[in-house]
DSSP file (Angstrom, degrees, kcal/mol; ACC not computed):
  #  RESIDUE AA STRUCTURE BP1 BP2  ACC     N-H-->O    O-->H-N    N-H-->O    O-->H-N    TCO  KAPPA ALPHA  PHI   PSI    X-CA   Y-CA   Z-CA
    1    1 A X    >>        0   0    0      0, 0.0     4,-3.3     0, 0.0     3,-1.3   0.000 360.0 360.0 360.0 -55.2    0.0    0.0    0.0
    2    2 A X  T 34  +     0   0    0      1,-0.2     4,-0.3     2,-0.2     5,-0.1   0.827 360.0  52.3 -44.2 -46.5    2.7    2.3    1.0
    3    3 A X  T 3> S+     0   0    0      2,-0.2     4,-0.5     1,-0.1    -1,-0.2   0.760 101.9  63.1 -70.5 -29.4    4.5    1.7   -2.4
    4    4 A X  T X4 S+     0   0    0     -3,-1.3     3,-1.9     1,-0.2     4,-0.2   0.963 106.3  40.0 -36.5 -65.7    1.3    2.6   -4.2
    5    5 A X  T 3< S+     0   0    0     -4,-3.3     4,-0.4     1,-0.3     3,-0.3   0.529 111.6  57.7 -74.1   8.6    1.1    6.2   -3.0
    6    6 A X  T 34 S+     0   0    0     -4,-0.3    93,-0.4    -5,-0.2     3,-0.3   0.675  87.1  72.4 -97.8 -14.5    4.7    6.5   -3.4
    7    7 A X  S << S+     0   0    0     -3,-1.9    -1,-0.2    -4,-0.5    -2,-0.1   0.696  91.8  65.3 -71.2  -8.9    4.1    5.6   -7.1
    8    8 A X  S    S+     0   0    0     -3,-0.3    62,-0.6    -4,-0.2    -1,-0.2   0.911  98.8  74.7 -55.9 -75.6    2.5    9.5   -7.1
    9    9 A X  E     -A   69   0A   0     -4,-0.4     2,-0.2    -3,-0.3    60,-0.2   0.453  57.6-169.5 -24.8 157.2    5.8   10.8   -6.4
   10   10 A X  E     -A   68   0A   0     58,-1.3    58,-5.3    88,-0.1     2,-0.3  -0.728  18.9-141.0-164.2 151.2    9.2   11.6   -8.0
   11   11 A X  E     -AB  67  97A   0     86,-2.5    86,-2.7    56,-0.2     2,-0.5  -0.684  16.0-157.0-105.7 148.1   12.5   12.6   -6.1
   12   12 A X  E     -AB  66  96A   0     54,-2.0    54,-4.1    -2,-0.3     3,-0.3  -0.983  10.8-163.3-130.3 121.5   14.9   15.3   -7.7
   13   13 A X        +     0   0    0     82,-3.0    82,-0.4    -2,-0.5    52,-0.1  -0.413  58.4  34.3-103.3-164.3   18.2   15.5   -6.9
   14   14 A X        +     0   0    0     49,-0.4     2,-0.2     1,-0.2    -1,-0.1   0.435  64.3 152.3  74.4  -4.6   20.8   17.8   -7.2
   15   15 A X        -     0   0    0     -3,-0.3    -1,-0.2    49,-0.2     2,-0.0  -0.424  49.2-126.4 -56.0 116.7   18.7   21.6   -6.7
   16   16 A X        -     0   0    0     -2,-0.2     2,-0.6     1,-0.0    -1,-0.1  -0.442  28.0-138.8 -50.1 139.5   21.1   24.0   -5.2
   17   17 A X        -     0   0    0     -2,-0.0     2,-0.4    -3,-0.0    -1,-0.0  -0.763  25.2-179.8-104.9 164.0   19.1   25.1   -2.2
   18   18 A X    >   -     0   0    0     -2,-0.6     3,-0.7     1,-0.0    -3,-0.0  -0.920  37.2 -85.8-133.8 157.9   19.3   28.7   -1.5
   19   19 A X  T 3  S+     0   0    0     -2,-0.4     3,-0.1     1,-0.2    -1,-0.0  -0.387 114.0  16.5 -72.3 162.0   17.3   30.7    1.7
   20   20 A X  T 3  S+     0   0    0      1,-0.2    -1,-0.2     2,-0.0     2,-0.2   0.880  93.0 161.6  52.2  43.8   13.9   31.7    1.0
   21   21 A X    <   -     0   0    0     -3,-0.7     2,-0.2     1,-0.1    -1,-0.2  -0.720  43.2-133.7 -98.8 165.6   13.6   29.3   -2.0
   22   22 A X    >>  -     0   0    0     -2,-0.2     4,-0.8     1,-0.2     3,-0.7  -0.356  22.9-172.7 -99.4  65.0   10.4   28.4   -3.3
   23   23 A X  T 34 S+     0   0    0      1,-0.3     4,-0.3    -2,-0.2    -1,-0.2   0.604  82.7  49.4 -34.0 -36.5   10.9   24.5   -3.8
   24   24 A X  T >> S+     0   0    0      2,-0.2     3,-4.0     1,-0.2     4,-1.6   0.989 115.2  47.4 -80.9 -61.6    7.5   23.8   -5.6
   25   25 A X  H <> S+     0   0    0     -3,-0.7     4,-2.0     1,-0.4    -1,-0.2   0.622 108.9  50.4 -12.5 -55.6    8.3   26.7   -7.9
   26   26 A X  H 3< S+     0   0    0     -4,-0.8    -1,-0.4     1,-0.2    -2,-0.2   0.152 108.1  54.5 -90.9   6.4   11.5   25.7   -8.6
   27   27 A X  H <> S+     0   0    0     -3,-4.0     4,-1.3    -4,-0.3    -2,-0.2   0.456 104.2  53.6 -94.0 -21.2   10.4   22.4   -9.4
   28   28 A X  H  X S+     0   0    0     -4,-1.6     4,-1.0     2,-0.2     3,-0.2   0.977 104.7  55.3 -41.5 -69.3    7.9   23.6  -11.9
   29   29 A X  H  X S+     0   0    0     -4,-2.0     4,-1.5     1,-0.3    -1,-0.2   0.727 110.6  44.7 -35.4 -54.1   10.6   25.4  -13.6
   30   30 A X  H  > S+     0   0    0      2,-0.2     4,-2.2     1,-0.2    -1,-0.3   0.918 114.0  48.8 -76.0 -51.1   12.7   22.0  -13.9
   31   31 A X  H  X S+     0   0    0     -4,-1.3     4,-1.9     2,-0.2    -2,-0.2   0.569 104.9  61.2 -40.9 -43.0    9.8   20.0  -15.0
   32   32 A X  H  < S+     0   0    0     -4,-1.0     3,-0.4     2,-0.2     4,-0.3   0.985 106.1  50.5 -73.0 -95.5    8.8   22.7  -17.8
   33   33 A X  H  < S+     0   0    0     -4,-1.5    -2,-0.2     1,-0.4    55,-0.2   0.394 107.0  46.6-106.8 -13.7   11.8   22.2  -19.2
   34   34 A X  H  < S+     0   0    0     -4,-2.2    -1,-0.4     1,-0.2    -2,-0.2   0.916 112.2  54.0 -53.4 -70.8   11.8   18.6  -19.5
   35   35 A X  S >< S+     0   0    0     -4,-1.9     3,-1.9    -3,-0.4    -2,-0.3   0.584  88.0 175.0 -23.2 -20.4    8.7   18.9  -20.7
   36   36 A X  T 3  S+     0   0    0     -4,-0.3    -3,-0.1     1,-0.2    -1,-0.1   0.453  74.2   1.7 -20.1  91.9   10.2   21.3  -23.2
   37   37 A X  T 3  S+     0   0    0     -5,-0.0    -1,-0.2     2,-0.0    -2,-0.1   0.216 135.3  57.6 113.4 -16.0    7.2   22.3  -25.6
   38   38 A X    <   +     0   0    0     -3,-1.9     3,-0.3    -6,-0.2     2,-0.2   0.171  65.4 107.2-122.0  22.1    4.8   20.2  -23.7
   39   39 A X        +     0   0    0      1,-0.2     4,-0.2    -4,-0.1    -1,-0.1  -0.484  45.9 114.7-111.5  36.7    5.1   21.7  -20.2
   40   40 A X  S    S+     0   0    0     -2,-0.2     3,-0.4     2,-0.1     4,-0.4   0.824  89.2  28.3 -57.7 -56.3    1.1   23.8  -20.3
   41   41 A X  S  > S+     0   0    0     -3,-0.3     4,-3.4     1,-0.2    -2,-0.1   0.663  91.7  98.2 -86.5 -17.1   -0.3   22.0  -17.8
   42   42 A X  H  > S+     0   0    0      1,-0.3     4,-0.6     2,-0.2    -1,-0.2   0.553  79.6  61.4 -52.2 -30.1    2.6   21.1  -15.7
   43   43 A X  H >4 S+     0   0    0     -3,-0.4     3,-0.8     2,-0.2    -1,-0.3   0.924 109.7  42.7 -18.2 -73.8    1.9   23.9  -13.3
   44   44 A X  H 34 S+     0   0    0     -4,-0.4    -2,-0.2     1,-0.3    -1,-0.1   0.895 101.2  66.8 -64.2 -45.0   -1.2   22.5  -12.6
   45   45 A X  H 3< S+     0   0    0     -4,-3.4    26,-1.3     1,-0.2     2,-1.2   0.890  88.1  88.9 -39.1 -42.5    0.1   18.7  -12.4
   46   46 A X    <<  +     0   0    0     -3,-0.8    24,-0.3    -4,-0.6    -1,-0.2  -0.548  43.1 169.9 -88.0  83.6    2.3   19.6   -8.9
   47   47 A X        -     0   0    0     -2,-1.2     2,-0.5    22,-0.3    23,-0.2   0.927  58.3 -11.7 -30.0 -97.3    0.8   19.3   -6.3
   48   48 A X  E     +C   69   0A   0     21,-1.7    21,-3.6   -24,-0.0    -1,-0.2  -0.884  51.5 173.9-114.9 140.5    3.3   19.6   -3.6
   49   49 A X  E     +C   68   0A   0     -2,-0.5     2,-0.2    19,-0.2    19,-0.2  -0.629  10.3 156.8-169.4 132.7    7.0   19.7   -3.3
   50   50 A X  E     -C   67   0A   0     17,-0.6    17,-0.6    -2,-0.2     2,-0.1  -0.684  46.7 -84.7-134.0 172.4    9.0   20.3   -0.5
   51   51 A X  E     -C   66   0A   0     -2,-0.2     2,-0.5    15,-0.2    15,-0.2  -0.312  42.0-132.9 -75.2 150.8   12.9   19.4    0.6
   52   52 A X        +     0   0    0     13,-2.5    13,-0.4     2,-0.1     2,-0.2  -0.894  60.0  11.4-117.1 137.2   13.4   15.9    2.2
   53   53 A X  S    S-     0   0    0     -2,-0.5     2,-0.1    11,-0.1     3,-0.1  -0.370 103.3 -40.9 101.8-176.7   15.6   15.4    5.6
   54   54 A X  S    S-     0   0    0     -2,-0.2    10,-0.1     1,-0.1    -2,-0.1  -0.378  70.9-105.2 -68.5 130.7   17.1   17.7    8.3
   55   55 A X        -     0   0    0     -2,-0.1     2,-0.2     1,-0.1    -1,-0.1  -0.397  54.8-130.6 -54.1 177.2   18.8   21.3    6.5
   56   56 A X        -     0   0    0      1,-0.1    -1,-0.1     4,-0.1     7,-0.0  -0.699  21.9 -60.0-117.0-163.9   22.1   20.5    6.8
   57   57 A X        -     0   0    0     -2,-0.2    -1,-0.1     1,-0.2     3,-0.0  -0.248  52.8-117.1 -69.5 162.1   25.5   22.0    8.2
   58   58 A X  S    S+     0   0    0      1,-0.2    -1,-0.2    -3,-0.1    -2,-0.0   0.852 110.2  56.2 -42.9 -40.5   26.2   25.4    6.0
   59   59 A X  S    S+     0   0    0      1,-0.0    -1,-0.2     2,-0.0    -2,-0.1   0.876  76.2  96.2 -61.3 -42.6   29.7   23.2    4.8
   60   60 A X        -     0   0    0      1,-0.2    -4,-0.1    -3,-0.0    -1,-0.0  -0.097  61.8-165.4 -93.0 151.2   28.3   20.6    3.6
   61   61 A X        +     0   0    0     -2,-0.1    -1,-0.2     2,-0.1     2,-0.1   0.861  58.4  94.6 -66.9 -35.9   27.9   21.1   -0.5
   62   62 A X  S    S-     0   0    0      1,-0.1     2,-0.3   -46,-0.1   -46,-0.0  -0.459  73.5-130.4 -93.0 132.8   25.5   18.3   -1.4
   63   63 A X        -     0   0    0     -2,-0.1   -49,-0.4     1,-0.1   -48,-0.2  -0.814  17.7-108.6-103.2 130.0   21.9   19.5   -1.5
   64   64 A X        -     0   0    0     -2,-0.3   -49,-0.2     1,-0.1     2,-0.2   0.163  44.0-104.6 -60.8 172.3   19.1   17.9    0.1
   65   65 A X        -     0   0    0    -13,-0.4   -13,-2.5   -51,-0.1   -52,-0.2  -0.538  18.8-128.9 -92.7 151.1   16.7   16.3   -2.2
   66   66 A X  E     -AC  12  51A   0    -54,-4.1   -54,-2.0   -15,-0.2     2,-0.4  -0.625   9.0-158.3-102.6 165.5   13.0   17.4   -3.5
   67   67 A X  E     -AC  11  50A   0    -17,-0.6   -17,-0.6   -56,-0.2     2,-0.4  -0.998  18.5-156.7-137.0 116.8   10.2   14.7   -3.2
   68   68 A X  E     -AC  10  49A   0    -58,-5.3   -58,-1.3    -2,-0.4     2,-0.4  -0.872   5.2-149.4 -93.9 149.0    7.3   16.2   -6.1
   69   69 A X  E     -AC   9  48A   0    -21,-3.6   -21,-1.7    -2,-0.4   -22,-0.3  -0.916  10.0-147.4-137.4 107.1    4.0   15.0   -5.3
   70   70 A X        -     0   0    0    -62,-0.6   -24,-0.2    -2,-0.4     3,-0.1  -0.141  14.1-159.8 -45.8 127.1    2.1   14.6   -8.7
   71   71 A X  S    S+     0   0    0    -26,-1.3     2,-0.5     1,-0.3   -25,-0.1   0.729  90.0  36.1 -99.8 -18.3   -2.1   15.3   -8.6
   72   72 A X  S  > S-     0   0    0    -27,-0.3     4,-1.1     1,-0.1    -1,-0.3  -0.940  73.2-148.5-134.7 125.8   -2.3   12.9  -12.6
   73   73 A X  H  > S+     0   0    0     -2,-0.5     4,-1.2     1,-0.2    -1,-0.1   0.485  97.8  70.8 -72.7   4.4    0.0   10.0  -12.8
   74   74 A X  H  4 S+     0   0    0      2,-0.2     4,-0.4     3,-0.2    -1,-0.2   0.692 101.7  43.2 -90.6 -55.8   -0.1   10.9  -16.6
   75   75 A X  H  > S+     0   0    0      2,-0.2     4,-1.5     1,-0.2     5,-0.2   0.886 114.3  50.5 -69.5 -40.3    2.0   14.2  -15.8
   76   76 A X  H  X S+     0   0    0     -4,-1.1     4,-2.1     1,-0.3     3,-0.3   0.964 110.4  41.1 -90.2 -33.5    4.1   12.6  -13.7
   77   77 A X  H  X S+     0   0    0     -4,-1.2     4,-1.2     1,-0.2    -1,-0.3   0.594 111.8  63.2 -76.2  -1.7    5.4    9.3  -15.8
   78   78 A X  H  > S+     0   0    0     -4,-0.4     4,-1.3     3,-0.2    -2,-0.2   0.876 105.1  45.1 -77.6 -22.4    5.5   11.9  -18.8
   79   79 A X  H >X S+     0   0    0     -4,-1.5     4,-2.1    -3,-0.3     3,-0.5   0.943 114.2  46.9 -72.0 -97.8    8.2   13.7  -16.7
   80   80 A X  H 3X S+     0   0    0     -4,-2.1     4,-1.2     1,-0.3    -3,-0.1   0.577 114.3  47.9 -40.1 -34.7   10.1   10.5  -15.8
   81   81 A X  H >< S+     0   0    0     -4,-1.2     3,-1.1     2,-0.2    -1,-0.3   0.984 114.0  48.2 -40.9 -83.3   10.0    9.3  -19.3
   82   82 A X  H << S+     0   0    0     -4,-1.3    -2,-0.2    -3,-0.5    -3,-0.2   0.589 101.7  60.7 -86.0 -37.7   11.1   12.5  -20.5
   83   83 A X  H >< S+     0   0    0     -4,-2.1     3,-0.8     2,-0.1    -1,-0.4   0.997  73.5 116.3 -66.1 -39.7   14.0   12.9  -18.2
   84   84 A X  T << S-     0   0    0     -4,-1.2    -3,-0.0    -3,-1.1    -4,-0.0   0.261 100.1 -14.9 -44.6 139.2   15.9    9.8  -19.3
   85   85 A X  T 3  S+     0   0    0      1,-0.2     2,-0.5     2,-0.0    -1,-0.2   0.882  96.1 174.1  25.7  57.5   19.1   10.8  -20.8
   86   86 A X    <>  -     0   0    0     -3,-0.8     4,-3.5     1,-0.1    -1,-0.2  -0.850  32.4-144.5 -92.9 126.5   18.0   14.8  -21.1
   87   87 A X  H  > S+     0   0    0     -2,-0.5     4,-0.9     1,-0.3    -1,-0.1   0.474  99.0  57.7 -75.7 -17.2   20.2   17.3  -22.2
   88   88 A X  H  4 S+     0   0    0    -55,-0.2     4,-0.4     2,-0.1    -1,-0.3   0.884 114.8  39.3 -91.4 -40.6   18.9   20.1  -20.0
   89   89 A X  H >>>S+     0   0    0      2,-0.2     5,-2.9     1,-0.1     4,-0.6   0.842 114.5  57.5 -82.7 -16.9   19.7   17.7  -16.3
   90   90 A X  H ><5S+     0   0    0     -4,-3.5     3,-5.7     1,-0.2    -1,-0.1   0.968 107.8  39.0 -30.4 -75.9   22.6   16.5  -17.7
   91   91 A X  T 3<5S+     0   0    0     -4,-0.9    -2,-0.2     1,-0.3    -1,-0.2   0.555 121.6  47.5 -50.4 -13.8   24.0   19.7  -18.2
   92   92 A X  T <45S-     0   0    0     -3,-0.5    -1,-0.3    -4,-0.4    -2,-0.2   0.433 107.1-118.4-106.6 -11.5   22.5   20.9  -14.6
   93   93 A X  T <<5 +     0   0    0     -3,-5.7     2,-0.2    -4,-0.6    -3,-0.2   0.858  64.1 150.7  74.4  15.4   23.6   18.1  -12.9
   94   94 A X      < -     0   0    0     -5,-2.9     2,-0.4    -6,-0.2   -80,-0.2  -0.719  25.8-164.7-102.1 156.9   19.9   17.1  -12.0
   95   95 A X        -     0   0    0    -82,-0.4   -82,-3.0    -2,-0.2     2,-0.5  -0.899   9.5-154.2-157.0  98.2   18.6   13.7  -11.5
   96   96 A X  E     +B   12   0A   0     -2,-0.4     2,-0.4   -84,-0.2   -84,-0.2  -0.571  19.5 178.0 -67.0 126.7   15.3   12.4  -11.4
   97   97 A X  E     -B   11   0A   0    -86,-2.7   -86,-2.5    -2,-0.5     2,-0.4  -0.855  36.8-109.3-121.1 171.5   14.4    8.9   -9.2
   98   98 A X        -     0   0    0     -2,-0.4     2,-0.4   -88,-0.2   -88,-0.1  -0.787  37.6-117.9 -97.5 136.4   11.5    7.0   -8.5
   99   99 A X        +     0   0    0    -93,-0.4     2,-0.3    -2,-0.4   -90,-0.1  -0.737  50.0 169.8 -89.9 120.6   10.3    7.5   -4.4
  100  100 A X        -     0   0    0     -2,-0.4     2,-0.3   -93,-0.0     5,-0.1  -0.998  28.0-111.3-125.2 148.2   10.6    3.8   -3.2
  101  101 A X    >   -     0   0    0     -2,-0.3     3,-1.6     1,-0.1     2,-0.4  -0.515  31.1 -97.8-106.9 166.1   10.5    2.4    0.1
  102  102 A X  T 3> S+     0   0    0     -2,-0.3     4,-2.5     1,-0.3    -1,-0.1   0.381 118.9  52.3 -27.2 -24.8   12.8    1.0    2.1
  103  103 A X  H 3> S+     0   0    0     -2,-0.4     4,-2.2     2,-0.2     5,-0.3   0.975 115.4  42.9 -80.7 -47.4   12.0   -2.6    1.3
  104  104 A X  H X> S+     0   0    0     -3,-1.6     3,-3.6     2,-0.2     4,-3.3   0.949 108.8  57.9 -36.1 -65.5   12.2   -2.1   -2.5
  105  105 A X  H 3> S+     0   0    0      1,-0.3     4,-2.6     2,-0.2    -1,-0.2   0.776 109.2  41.8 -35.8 -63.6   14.9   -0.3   -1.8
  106  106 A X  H 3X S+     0   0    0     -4,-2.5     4,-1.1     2,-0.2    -1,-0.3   0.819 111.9  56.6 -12.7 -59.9   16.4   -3.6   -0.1
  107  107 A X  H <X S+     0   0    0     -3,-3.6     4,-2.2    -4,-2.2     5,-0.2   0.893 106.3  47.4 -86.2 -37.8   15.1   -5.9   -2.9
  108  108 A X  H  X S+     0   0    0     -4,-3.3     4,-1.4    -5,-0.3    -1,-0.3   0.942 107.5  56.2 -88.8 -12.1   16.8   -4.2   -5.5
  109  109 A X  H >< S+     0   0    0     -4,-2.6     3,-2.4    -5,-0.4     4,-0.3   0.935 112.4  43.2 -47.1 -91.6   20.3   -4.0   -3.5
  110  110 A X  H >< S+     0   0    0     -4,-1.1     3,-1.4     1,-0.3     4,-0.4   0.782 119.9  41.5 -38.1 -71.8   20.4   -7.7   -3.1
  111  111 A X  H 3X S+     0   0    0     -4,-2.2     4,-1.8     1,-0.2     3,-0.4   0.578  93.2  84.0 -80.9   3.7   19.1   -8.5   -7.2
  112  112 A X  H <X S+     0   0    0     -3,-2.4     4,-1.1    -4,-1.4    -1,-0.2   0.700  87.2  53.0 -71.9 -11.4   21.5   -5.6   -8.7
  113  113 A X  H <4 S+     0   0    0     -3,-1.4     4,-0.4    -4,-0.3     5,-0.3   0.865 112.1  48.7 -76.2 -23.6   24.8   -8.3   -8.8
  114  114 A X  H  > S+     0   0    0     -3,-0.4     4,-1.1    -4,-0.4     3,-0.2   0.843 120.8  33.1 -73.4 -49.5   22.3  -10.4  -10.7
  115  115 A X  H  X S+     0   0    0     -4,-1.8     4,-2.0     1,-0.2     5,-0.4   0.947 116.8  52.4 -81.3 -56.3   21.4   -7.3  -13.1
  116  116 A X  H  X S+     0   0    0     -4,-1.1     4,-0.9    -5,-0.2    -1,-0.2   0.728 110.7  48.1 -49.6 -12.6   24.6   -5.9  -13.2
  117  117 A X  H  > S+     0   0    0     -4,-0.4     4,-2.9    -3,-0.2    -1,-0.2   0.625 113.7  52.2-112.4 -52.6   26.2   -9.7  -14.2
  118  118 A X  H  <>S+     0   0    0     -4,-1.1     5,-2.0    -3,-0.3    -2,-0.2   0.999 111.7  46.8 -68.7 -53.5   23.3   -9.8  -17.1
  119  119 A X  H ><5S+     0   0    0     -4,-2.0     3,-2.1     1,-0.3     4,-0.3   0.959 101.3  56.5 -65.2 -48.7   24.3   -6.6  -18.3
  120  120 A X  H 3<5S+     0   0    0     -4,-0.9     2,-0.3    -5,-0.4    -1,-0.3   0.936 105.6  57.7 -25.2 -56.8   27.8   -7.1  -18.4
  121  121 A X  T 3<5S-     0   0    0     -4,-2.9    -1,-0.3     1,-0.1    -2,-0.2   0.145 126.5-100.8 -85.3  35.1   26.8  -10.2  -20.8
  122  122 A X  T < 5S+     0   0    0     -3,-2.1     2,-0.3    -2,-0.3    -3,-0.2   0.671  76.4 147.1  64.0  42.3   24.9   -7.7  -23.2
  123  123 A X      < -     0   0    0     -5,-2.0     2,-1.2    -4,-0.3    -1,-0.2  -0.638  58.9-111.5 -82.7 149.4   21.1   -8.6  -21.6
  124  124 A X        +     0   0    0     -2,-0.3    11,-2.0    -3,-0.1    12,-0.5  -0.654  48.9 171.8 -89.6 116.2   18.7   -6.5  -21.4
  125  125 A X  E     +D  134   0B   0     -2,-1.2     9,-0.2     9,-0.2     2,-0.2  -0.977   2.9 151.2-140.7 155.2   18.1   -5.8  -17.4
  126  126 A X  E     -D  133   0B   0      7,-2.0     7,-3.5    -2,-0.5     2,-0.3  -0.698  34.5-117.4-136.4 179.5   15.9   -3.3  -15.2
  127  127 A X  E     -D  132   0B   0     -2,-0.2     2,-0.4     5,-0.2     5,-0.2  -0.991  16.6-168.6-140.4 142.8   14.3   -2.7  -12.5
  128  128 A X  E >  S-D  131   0B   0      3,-4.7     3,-2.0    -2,-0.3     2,-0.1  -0.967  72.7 -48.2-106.3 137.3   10.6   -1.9  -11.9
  129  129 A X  T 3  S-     0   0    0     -2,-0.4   -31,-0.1     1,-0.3   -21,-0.0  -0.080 123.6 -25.6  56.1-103.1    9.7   -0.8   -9.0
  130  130 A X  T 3  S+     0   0    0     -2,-0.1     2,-0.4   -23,-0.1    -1,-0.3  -0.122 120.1  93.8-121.2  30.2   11.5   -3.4   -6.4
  131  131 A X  E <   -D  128   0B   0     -3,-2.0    -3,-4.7   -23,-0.0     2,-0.2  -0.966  63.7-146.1-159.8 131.1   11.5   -6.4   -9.2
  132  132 A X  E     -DE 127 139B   0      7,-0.9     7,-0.8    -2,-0.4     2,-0.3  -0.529  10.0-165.7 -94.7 154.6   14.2   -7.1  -11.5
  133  133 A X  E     -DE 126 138B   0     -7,-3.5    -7,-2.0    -2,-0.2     2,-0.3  -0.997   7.4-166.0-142.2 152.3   13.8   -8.3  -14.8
  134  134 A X  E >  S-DE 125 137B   0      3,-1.9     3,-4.5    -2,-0.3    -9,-0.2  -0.977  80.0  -9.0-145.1 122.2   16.4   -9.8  -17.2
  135  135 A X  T 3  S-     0   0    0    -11,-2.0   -10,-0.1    -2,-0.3     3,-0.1   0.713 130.7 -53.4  39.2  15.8   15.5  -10.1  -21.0
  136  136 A X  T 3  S+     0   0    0    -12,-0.5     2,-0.4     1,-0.3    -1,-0.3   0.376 122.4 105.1 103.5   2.9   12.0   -9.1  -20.4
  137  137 A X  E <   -E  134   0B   0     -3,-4.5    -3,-1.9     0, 0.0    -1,-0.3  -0.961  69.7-121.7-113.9 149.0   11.5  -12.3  -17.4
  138  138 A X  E     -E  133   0B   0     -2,-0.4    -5,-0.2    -5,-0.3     2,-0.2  -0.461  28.0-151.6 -76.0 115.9   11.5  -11.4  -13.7
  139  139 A X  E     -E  132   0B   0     -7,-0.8    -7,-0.9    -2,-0.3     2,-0.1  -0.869   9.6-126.4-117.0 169.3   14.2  -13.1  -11.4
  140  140 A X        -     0   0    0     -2,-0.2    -1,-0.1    -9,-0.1    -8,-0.1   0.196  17.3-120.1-117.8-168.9   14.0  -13.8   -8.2
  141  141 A X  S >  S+     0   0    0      2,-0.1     3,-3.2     3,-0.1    -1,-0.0   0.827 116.0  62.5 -95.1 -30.2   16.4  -13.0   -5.0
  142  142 A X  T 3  S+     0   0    0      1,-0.4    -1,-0.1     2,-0.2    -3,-0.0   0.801 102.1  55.0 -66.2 -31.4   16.7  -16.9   -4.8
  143  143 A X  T 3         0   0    0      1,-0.3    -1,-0.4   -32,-0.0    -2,-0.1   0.420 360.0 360.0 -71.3   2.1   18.1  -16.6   -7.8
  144  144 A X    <         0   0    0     -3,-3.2    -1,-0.3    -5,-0.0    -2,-0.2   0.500 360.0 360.0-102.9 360.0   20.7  -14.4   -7.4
């Protein structure tokens, strides 16, 4: 259930943060320009989106991560589609991921020697969610 509503979601890394920023704003902004040319409604699509953790200390460089929370799941896998290999978060240093929780998280630590091993032998492997796939069939952790 928990993994459902996270399916809502997407995490952005890599925003400098600055005081007084306006995080949903500034997520718009980034979103629009995936979108590039398709980005009308995108406004509307973003619900909320706010910084994730504790600020941290003033030294440290690496900037906390945004969590967007998506109102049509239609906007929001058009975004994640869109970012792969895009020219404008390359160039920004920006990184979209998919919000999974901790047990995915888990499941795909343990099957990535299994995908990483497949790829190496020129297979096609992903991950969906918390489930690996190899050449378009699902393996298993038993299998790894």
């Amino acid at each position: 259930m928990e993994q459902y509503t996270r399916r809502w979601n997407l995490r952005l890394n890599g925003v400098p943060e600055v005081l007084n920023e306006d995080v949903r704003c500034e997520a718009i902004r980034i979103c629009q320009e995936v979108m590039s040319g398709n980005n009308a409604k995108v406004a509307d699509s973003i619900d909320i989106a706010h910084r994730l953790g504790k600020k941290k200390h003033p030294n440290d460089s690496k900037p906390r991560g945004i969590i967007i929370l998506f109102t049509a799941r239609f906007y929001r896998d058009a975004i994640w589609k869109a970012a792969k290999k895009n020219a404008f978060l390359q160039s920004h240093d920006l990184r979209f991921a998919e919000n999974l929780c901790p047990e995915d998280i888990e499941r795909r630590n343990r099957l990535w020697p299994s995908i990483k091993k497949a790829r190496e032998e020129g297979k096609a492997a992903y991950f969906v969610g918390g489930r690996g796939f190899v050449n378009g069939s699902e393996i298993n952790i038993s299998q790894c």
